[in-house]
C-alpha positions, 0 to 999 in steps of 0.5 A: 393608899388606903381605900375610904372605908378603911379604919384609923388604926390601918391609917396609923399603923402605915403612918408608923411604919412608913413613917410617913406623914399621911395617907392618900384616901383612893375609891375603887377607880383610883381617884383621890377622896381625902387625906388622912394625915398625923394631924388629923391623928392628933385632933383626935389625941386632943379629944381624949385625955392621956396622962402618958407625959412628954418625956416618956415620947420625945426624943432626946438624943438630937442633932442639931445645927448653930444659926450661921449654919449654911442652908447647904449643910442644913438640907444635906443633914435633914435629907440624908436623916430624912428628917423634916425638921432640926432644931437650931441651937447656939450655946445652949439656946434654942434659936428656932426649928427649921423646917423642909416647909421653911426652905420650900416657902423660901425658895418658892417665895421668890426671896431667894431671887432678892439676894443673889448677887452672881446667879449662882445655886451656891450662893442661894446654899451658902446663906446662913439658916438664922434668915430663913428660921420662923421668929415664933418659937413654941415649946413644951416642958417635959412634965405636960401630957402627951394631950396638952402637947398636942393641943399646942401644937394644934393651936400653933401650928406646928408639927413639933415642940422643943421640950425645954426644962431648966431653960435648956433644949432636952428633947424635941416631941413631933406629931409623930411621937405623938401618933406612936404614943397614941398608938401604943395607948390604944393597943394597951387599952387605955 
């Protein structure tokens, strides 16, 4: 936590060390005031121009999973990478970014309830991770600025962009690439 008369810089520094994708803001009795989180680091990217470009901040080596991946195999690689999000690729082609947001909306939805045939848990894992992908894909070329990645993702709502050059998948930039590159810009003073 920090307290609310702490800086920016101390927000995304634990942001970047702990990786992690906000901070609770306490006052001196421990009652919670506000939130400071990567989005809120980006409004402010969106504020100030960068020239700094996608392809120096996104990462390239990705692991990915096909779409009639079972939802079991997806949720085991993203917890123990601890990722938040993997892209779903199949020959090539992006099919969408599946989310930890996407598997609570449908487990907490109810939907999971619709389908279940037997009552099982494993039945719910087994259904592929295509159903539960959001239809809107968003992406990003690998030549934009870091600032127009974040207006994007700003404007969507999202918290990551394929980068896609030549119609292929070459690497994904987060909200978090992007607070560690504007956190690299502001301590070379630019």
């Amino acid at each position: 936590t920090l307290p609310p008369h702490a800086n920016l810089n101390e927000a995304i520094q634990i942001i970047l060390q702990d990786r992690i994708g906000g901070i609770p803001i306490v006052d001196e009795e421990g009652v919670l005031t506000g939130i400071v989180t990567e989005r809120d680091v980006l409004k402010l990217l969106c504020r100030t121009y960068s020239t700094m470009k996608v392809k120096d901040v996104m990462t390239s080596s990705l692991l990915v999973q096909e779409p009639d991946c079972p939802l079991s195999m997806v949720t085991k690689v993203m917890t123990s990478h601890q990722f938040r999000r993997l892209p779903i690729v199949k020959n090539d082609v992006v099919f969408g970014i599946i989310t930890a947001t996407d598997i609570v909306r449908y487990i907490g939805s109810g939907k999971v309830f619709e389908s279940l045939v037997t009552g099982h848990v494993a039945e719910v894992m087994a259904k592929p991770v295509r159903d539960l992908v959001n239809g809107n894909l968003y992406t990003i070329e690998p030549d934009k600025t870091i600032t127009e990645a974040a207006r994007k993702m700003l404007e969507k709502g999202v918290g990551a962009l394929p980068v896609i050059e030549n119609s292929r998948l070459t690497g994904l930039v987060t909200e978090f690439d992007l607070v560690r590159a504007l956190s690299t810009e502001q301590q070379n003073g630019r």
